[in-house]
Backbone as a ProteinNet text record, in pm:
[ID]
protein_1_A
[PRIMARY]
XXXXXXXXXXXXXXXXXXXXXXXXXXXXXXXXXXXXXXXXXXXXXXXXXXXXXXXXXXXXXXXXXXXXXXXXXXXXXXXXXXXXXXXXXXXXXXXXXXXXXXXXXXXXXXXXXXXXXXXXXXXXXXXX
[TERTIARY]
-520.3	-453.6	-356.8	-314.9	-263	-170.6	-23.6	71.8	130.7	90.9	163.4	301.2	427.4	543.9	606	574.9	650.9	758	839.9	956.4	955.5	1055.2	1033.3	1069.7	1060.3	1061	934.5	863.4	716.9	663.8	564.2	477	390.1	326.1	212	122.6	17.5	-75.3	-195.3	-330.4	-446.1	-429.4	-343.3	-326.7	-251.8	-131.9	-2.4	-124.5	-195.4	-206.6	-342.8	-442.3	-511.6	-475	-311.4	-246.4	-201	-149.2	-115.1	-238.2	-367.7	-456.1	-480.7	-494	-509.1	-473.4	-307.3	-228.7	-208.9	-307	-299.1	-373.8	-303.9	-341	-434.2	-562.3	-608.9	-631.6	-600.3	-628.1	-503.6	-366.8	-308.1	-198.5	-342.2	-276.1	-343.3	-236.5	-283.3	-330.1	-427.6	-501.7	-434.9	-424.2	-331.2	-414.3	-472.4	-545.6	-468.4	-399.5	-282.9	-349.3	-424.9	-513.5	-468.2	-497.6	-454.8	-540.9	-611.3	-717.7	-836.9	-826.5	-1010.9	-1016.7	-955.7	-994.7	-1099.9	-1181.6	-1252.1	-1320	-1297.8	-1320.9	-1436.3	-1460.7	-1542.9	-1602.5	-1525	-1562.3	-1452.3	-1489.1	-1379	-1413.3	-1335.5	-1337.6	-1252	-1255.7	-1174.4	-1046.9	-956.7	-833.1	-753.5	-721.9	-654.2	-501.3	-398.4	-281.1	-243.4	-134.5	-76.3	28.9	10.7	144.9	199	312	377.4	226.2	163.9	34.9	-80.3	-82.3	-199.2	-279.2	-385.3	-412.5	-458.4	-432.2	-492.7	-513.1	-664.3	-779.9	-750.5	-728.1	-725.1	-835.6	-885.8	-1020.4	-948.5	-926.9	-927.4	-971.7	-924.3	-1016.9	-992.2	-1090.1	-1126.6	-1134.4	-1091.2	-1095.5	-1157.3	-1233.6	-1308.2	-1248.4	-1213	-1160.9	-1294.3	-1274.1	-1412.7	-1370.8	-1229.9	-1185.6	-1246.3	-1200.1	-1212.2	-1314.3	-1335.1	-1483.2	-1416.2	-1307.7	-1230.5	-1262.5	-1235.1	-1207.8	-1056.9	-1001.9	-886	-866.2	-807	-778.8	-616.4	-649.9	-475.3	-418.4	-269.4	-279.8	-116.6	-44.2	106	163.1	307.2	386	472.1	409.4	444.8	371.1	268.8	137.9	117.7	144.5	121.6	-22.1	-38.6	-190.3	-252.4	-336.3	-376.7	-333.9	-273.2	-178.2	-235.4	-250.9	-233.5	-139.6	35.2	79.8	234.9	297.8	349.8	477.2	511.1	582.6	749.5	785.5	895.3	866.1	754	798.1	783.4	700.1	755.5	920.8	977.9	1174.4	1180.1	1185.1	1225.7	1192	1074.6	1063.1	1112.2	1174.5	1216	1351.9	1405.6	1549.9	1600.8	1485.7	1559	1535.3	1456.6	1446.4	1547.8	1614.4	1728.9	1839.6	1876.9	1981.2	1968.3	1842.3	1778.4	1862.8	1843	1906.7	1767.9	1651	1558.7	1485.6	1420.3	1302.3	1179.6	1090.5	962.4	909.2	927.2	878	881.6	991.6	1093.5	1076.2	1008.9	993.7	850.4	780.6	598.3	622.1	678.1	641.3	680	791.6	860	792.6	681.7	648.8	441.1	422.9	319.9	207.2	247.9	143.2	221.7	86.9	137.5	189.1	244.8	347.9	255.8	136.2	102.1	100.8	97.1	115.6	245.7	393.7	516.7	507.4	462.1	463.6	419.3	276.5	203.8	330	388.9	461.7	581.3	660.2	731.3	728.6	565.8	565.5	500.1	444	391.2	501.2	686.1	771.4	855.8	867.4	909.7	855.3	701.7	611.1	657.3	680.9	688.2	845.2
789	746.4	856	892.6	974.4	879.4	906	813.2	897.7	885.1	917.5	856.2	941.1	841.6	891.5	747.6	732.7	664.2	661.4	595.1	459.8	341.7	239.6	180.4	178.5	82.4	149.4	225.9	224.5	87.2	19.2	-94.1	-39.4	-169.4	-165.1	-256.6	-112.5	-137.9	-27.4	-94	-8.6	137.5	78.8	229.8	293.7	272.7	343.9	465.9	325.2	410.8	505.2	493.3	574.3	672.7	664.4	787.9	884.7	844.5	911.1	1001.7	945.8	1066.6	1129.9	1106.5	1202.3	1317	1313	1419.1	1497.1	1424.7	1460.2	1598.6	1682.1	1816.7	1774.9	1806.5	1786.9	1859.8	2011.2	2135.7	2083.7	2083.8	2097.7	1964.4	1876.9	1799.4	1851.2	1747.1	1760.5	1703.9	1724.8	1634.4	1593.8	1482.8	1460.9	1526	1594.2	1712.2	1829.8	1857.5	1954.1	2061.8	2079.3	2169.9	2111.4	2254.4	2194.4	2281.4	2168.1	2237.1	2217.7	2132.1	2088.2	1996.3	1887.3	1773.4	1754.1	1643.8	1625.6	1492.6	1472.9	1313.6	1281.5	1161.6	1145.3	984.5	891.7	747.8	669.4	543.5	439.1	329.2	246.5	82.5	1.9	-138.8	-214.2	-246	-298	-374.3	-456.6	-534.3	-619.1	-655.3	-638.1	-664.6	-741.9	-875.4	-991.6	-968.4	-1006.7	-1020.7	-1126.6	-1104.8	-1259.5	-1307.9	-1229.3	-1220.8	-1296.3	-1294.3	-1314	-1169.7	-1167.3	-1047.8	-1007.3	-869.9	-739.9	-633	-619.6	-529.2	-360.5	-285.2	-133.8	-47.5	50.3	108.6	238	211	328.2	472.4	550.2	678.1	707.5	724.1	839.3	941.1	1036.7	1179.6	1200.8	1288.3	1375.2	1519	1549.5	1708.9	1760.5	1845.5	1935.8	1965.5	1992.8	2057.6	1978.4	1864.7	1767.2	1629	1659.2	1557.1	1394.5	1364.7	1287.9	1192.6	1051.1	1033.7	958.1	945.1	900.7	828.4	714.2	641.3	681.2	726.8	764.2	652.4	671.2	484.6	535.4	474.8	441.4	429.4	469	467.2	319.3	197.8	96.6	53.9	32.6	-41	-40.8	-134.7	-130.1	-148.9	-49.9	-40.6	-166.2	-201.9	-282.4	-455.9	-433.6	-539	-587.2	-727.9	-703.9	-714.6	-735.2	-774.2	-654.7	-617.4	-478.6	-465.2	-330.6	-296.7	-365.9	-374.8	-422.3	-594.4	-646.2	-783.8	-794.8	-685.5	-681.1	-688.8	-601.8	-575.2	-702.5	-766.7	-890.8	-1014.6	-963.8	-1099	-1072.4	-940.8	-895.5	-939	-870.1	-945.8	-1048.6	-1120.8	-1300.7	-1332.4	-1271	-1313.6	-1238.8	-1136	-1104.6	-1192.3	-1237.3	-1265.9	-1400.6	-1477.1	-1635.3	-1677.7	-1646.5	-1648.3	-1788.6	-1705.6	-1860.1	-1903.7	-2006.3	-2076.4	-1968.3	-2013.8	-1932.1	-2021.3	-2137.9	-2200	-2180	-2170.1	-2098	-1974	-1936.4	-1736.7	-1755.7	-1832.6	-1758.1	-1799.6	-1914	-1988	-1894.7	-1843.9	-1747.2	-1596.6	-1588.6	-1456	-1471.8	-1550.8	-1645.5	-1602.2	-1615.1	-1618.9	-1698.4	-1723.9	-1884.2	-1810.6	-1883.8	-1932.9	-1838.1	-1838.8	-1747.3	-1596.9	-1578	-1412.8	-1365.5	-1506.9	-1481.8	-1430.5	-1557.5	-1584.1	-1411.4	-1357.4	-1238.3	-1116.5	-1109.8	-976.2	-1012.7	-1117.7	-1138.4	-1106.7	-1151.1	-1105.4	-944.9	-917.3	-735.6	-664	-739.3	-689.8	-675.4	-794.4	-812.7	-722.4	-735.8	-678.3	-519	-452.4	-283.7	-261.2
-645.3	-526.1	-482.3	-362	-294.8	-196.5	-197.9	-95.9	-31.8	118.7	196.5	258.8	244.8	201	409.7	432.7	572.4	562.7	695.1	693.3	687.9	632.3	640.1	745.5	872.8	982.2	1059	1010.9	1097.1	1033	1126.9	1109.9	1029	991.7	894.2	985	1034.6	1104.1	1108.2	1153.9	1135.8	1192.1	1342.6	1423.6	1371.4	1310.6	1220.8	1153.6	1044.2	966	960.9	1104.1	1149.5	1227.2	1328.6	1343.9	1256	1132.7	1038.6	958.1	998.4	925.5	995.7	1131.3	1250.5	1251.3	1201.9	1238.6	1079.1	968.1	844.1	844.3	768.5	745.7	570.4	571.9	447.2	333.6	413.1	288.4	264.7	353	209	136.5	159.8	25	-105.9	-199.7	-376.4	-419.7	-457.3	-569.9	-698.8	-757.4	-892.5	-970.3	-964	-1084.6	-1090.3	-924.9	-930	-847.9	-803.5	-736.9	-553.6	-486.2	-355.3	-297.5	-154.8	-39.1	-110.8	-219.6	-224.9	-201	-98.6	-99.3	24.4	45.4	170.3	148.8	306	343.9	238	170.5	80.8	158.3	227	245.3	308.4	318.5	347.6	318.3	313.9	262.2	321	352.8	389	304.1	326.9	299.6	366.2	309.1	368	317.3	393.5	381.3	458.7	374.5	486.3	525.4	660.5	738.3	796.6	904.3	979	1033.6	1095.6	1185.2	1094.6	975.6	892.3	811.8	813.1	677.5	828.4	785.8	908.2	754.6	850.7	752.9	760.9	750.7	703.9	681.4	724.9	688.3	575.7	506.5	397.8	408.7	386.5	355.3	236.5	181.3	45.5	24.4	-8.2	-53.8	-178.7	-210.9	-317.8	-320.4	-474.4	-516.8	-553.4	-523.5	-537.7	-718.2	-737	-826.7	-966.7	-961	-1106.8	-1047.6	-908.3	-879.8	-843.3	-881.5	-874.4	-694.8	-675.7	-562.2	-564.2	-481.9	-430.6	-280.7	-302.6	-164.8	-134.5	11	114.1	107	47.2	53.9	157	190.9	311.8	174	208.8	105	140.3	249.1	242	240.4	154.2	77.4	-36.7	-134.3	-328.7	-342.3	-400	-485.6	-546.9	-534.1	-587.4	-544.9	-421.4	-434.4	-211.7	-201.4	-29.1	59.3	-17.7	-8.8	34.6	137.6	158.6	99.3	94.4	-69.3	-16.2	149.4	183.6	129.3	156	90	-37.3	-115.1	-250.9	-253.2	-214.4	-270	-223.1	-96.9	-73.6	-135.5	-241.8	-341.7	-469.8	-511.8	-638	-581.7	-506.2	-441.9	-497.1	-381.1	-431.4	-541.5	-656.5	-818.3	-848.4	-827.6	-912.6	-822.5	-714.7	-708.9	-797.8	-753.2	-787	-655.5	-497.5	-360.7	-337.5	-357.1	-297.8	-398.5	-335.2	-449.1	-405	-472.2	-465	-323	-318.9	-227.3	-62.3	-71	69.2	81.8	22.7	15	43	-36.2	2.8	129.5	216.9	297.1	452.2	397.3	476.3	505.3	439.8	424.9	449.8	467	476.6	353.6	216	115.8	-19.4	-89.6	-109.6	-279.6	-363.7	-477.7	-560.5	-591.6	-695	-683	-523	-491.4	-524.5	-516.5	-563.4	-721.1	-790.7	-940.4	-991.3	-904.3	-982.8	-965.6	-830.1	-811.8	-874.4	-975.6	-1022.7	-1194.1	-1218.5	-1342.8	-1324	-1213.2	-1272.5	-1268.9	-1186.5	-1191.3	-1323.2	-1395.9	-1548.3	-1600.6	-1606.6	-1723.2	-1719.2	-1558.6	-1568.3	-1535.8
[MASK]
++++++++++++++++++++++++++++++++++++++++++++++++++++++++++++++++++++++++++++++++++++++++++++++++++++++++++++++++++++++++++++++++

């Protein structure tokens, strides 16, 4: 994975984050192999991240290093890996577990995803 780290009050949106490759220079990113200017468009895939709006889908791009053969998805540096859920309402659900400010109930409801998407980013938060 490769994160491109934008500011946090740009939106999290398809165009955001299809302007942002637009204007992406690709020789010279890095490959986490450490090598730079071998990367090239390799694919894309869907995603989906929720919002106030409901889940809005993402077309991914993939990169391939020529160097170590490797592929990698561009991911927004306000998008968690693995996760559909965006890294600002991550802090805002780690937040209210450290203050203990809301219930889980009042938070998924507020953020529109339900009690176990709370429960998971609460324990992958403990666990790391």
């Amino acid at each position: 994975m490769i994160t491109l780290y934008v500011e946090e009050n740009n939106p999290i949106t398809p165009c955001f984050y299809n302007s942002v490759l637009n204007n992406l220079q690709f020789h010279q990113l890095k490959c986490p192999c450490g090598q730079s200017g071998c990367l090239s468009v390799h694919g894309y895939y869907n995603r989906y991240v929720k919002t106030e709006d409901g889940k809005v889908m993402f077309r991914i791009c993939r990169v391939k290093c020529d160097q170590c053969g490797r592929t990698h998805a561009i991911l927004l540096s306000s998008m968690v890996p693995y996760s559909q859920i965006s890294f600002q309402d991550h802090l805002q659900i780690i937040t209210a577990h450290e203050k203990e400010t809301l219930s889980s109930i009042t938070l998924s409801s507020a953020l529109s995803f339900d009690e176990s998407n709370f429960r998971y980013i609460i324990g992958m938060y403990l666990k790391h």
